[in-house]
C-alpha positions in Angstrom: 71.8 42.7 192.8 71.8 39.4 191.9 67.5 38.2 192.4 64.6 39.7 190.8 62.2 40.1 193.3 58.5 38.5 192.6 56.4 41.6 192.4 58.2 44.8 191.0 56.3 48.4 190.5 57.1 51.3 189.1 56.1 54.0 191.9 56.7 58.0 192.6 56.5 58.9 196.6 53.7 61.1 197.1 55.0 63.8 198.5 58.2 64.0 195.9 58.8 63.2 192.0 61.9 60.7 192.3 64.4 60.1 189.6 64.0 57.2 188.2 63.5 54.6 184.6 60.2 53.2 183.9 62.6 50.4 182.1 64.8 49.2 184.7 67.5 46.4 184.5 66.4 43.5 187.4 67.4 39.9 187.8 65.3 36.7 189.2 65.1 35.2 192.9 64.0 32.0 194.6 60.4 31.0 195.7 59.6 30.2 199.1 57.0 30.4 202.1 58.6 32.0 205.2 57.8 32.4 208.0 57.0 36.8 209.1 59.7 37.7 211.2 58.7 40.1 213.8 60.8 43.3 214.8 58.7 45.8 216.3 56.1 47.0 218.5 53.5 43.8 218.6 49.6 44.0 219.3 47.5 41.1 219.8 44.6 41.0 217.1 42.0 38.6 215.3 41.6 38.5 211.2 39.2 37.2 209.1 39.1 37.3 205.3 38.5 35.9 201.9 40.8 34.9 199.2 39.5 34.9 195.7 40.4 34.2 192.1 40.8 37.2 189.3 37.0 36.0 188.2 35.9 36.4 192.4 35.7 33.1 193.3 36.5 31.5 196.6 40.2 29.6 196.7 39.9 26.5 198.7 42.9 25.4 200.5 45.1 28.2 200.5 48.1 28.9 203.2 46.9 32.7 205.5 49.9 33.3 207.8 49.9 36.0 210.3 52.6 36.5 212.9 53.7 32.9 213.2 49.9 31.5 213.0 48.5 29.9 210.2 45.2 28.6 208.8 43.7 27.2 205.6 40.9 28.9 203.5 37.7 26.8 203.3 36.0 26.1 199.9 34.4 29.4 200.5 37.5 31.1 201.0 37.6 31.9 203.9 39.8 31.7 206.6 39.9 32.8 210.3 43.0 34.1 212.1 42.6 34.3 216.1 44.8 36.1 218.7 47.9 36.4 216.8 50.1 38.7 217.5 51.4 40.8 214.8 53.5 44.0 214.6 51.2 46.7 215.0 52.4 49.3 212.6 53.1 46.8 209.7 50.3 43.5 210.8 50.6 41.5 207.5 49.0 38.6 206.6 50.9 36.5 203.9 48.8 34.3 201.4 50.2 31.2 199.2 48.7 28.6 197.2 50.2 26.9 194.7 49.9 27.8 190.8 49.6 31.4 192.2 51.8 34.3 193.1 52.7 34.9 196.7 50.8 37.9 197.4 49.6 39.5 201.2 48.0 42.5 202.8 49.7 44.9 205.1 48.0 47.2 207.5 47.8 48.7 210.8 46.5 46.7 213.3 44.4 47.5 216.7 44.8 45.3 219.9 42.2 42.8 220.4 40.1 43.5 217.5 38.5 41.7 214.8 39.8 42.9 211.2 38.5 41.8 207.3 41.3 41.5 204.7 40.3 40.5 201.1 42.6 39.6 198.9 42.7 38.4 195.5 45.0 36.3 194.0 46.8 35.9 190.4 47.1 32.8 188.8 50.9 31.9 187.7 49.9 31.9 184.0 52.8 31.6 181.1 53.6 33.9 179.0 55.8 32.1 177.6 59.0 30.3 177.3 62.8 30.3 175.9 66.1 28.9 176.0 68.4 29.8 178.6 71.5 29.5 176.1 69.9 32.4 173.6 67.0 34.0 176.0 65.0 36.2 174.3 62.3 38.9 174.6 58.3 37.9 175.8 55.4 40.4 175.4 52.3 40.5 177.9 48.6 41.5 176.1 49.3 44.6 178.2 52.2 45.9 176.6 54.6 45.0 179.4 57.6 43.0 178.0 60.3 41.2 179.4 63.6 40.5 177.8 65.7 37.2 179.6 69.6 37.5 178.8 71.5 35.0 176.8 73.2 31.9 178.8 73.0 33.5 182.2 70.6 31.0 184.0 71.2 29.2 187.0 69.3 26.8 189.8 68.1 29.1 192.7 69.1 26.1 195.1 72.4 24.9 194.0 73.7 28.6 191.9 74.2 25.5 188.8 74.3 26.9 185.5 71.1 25.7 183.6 71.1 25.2 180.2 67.1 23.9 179.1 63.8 25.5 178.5 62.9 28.3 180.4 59.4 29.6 181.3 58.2 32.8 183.0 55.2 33.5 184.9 54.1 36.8 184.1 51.0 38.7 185.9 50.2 42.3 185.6 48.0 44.4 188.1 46.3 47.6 186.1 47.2 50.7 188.6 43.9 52.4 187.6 41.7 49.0 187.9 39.0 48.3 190.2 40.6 45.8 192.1 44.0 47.1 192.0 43.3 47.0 196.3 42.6 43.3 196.3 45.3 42.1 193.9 48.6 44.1 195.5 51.2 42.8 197.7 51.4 44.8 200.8 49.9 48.5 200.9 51.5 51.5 199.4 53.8 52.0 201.7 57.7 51.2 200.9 61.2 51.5 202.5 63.5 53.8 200.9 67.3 53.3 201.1 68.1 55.3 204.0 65.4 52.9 206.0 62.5 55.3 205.7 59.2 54.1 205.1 57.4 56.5 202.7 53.7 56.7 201.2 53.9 55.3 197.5 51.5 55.7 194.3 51.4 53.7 191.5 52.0 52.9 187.5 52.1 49.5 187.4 52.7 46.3 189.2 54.5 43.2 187.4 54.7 39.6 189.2 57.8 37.5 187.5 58.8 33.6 188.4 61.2 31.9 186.4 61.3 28.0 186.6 63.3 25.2 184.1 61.7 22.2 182.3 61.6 20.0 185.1 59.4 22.6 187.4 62.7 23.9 189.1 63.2 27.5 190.2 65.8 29.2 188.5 67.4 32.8 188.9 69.4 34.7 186.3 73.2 34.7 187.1 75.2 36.8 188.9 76.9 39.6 186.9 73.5 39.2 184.5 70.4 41.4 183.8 67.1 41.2 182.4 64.9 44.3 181.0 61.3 44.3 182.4 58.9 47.4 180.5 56.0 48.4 182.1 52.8 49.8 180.3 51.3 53.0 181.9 47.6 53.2 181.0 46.4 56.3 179.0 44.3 57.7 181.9 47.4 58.8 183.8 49.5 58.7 181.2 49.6 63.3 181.8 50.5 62.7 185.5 53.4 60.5 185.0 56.7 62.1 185.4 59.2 61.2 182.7 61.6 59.1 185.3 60.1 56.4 187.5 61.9 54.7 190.7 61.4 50.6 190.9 60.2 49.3 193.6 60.5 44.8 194.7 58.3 43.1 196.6 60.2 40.0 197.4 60.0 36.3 198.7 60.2 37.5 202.1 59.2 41.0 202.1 56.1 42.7 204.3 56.7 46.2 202.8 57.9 47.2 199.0 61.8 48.1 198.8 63.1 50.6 196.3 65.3 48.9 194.0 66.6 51.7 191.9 66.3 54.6 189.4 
């Protein structure tokens, strides 16, 4: 594969222990705000709901898509979403604002009625930087890590090599923290690689954007890799198996997608 999705977790199906690394090998995509294309059985529904900041506070003037409606938050954060029609199974309402990670909340939705989604959103801090000719490994206060190939960057718009300062975005969300429900893409639910959705559980979730000196959004190269580690907190340390699957939640994505093993 040749992007690295923004969000990636390291996630077991409930109902079977999958093969799998907790340190998987993963390259970087694009950023962008899409539009939610809709495939399946649709419902008409209303939404309301809050986005917040890691410390609880309102974010004024973020982007809440639903379907193909949109609306901004208000210095409270909230936002209200009105007879949009969504798929029913998988209604999810995308969130953007910029200096944060794309992030959204999937669930099921019920015709004609009023749902409350809360989300909280993670700030686009850096961890850190390095050059793209000799990349180099970065370490999160968690313990999760990331290690950026040597000369194998390139601009996500034009596939150009790029040869300058590189720096990564880094967020972590704690799979046994209290607001693990509020900071998540999506739901625990993913797609497998036959096509079938499955119930997930979590170790970790890392969110990873790459972008050059000027603010541009790069990607590692085709044919390249970079190493992402995640942590696994002591408290579940005993009911980890010993091989993990990765799963991506992309640009685009409503739903987490396994990656790999």
């Amino acid at each position: 594969m040749n992007t690295l999705r923004n969000w990636l977790s390291v996630v077991v199906l409930l109902a079977v222990v999958a093969i799998g690394c907790q340190k998987e090998l993963i390259e970087n995509g694009t950023v962008s705000t899409p539009t939610i294309p809709i495939t399946n059985p649709t419902t008409t529904t209303s939404i309301n709901g809050r986005i917040i900041d890691e410390d609880n506070k309102p974010i004024a003037g973020a982007t809440v898509m639903a379907g193909f409606t949109a609306a901004q938050t208000n210095i409270n954060g909230e936002f209200v979403l009105n007879n949009v029609t969504v798929e029913a199974a998988r209604a999810f309402v995308q969130v953007t604002k910029e200096g944060y990670f794309r992030t959204g909340r999937l669930f099921i939705a019920a015709e004609n009625q009023r749902h409350f989604v809360e989300v909280q959103m993670l700030k686009r801090n850096a961890l850190g930087t390095v050059s793209a000719a000799n990349g180099g490994l970065l370490t999160h206060s968690s313990g999760a890590s990331i290690l950026l190939p040597q000369g194998g960057f390139v601009h996500a718009t034009t596939g150009a090599a790029y040869s300058g300062q590189v720096t990564v975005d880094f967020a972590w969300i704690n799979p046994v923290g209290a607001d693990l429900h509020r900071q998540m893409p999506g739901d625990l639910r993913g797609v497998d690689s036959t096509g079938r959705e499955v119930g997930l559980t979590t170790f970790g979730m890392i969110g990873v954007e790459l972008t050059g000196s000027g603010g541009e959004k790069l990607q590692i190269a085709s044919g390249r890799t970079a190493t992402l580690t995640f942590p696994i907190p002591s408290g579940i340390q005993s009911v980890a198996p010993n091989a993990i699957d990765l799963w991506s939640f992309g640009d685009s994505a409503i739903i987490w997608k396994k990656e790999g093993r």
